[in-house]
N, C-alpha and C positions, 0 to 999 in steps of 0.2 A: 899309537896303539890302535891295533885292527879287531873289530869282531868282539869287543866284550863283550862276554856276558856277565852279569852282573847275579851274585845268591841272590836268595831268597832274605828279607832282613832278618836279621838276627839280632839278642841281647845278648853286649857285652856282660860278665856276672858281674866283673869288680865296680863297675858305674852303673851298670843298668842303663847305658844307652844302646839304641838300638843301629846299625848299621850294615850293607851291603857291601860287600868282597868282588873286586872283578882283577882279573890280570888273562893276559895273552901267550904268557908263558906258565910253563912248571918254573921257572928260576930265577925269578924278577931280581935285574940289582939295584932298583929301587922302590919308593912310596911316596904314595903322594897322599895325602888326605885330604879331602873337599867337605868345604860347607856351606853349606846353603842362607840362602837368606830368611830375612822373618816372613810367616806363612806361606812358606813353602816347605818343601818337607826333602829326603836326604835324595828323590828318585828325580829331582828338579835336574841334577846336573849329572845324570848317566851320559849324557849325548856328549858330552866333550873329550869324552874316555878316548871315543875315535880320533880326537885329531892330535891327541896325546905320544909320544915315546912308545915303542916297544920297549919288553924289559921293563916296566911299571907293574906295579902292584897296586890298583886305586880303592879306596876307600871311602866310599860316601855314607857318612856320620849324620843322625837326625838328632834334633837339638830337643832340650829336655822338658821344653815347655811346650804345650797344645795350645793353639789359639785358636782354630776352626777345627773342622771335621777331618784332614789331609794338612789343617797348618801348621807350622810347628816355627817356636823362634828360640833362639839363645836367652834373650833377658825382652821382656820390655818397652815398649820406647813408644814417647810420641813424639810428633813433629809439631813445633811451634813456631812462632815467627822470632826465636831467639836461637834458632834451633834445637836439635833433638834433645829431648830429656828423657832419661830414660832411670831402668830400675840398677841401681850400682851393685846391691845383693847379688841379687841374679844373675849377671854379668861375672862375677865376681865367680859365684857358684858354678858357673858354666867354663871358666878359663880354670877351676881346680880339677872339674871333672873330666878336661879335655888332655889336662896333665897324666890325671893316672888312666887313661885311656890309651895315650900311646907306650907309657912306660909297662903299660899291659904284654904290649905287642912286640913281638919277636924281634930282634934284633935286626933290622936293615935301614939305611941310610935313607931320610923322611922330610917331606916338606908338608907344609900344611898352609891350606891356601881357601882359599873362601868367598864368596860374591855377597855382596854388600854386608850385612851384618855375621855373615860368615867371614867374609875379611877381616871385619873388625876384631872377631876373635880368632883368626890366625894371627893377626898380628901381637894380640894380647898375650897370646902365646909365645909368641917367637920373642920378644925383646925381655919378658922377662923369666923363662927356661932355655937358655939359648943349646943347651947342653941336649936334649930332646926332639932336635930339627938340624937339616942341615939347611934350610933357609923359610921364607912365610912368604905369601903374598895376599896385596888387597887388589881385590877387583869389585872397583867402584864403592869402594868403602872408606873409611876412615880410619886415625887412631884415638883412642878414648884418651883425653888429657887425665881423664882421673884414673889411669894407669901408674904413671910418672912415678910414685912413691915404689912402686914395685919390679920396675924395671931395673937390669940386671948391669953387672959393674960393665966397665969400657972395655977392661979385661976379658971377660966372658962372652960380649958380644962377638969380638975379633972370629971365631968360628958360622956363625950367620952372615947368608945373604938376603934379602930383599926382592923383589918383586913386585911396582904399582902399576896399575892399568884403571884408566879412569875416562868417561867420556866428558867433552866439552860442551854439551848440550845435555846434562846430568842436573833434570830439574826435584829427584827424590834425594840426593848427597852433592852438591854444589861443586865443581871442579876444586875449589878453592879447600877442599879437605883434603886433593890428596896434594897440592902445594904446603900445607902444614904438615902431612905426614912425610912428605919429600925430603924439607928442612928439617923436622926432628927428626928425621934416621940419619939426617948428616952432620944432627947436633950431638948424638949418643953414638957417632962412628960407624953404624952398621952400613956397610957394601950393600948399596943396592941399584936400580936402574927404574927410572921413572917413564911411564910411556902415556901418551894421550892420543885420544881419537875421536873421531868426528861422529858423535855416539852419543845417545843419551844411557840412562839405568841397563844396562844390557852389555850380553858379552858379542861379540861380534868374529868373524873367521881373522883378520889381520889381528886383534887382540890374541886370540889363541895362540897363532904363526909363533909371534913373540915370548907368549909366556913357555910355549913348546922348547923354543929353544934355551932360554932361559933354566928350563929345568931339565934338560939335556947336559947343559953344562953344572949347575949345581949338583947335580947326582951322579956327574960322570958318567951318563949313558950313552951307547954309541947314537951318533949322528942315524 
């Protein structure tokens, strides 16, 4: 994608979240939906629009909770030496409001993808509404174990693919989460493709390359 420009934010009515619209055409045949990490907010990830597909339609979603002046997170969370513990409500509340956010939206063929705690809730999303995505990705994220009771039949996944992207020197989410998110999407069957880089907490241009293509082929967009 060349030359977004990105509205002005807007509130969805049905959730009351707020988020910006960009595409490069009148005709996109497809969506992508982005989100952001905690305390950062939905304008974190305009720059990546560029190195994106034509024929996209990007969506960058601000999460429902304020935590500074410009911050904003999905649910919660501290970092402890047992790891993150975070708020499961909220979390929870965030992955229903994320649901009727897209079932809002006009009919076209959708991935929803997210940089670290924004991955955590695409992927929240994706395994257990698989019906609503045509695939998720985590970039530098994880997946919440206390999802598991709500994740969606074997059945239902078969239409989802996947998407990880993680760095090896990732001293805020440990490479070692997306090795557990790796093996349980290939313990619940979902098609997906695992990539590592020589990268800490960050997205990086060979990261992109990848996940460009990647969602080239899941939305069927030309090369």
């Amino acid at each position: 994608m060349r030359d977004t420009t990105f509205s002005d934010a807007a509130r969805e009515p049905q959730t009351g979240l707020f988020f910006r619209k960009g595409c490069s055409t009148f005709t996109p045949k497809g969506r992508l939906i982005l989100l952001h990490g905690v305390g950062s907010n939905e304008a974190n990830l305009a720059a990546l629009a560029e190195s994106l597909p034509e024929d996209l339609e990007v969506i960058l979603v601000r999460a429902p909770l304020q935590v500074g002046p410009q911050g904003f997170a999905w649910y919660q969370v501290n970092f402890t030496s047992n790891g993150p513990s975070f708020n499961q409500e909220q979390a929870e509340a965030s992955r229903l409001l994320l649901h009727r956010f897209i079932e809002a939206l006009p009919a076209l063929p959708t991935v929803i993808a997210g940089f670290s705690q924004g991955g955590i809730m695409s992927a929240s999303l994706g395994v257990t509404e698989p019906e609503l995505v045509a695939g998720f990705a985590i970039l530098s994220g994880r997946m919440l174990r206390e999802i598991a009771p709500r994740i969606a039949s074997a059945e239902r996944l078969k239409s989802v693919t996947a998407f990880i992207a993680h760095g090896n020197q990732d001293a805020v989410l440990p490479v070692d989460w997306a090795n557990e998110a790796d093996a349980w999407l290939d313990r619940i069957g979902v098609k997906h493709e695992t990539h590592f880089y020589n990268m800490a907490h960050e997205i990086i241009g060979e990261e992109l390359a990848d996940f460009s293509q990647w969602l080239s082929h899941t939305l069927s967009l030309p090369n």
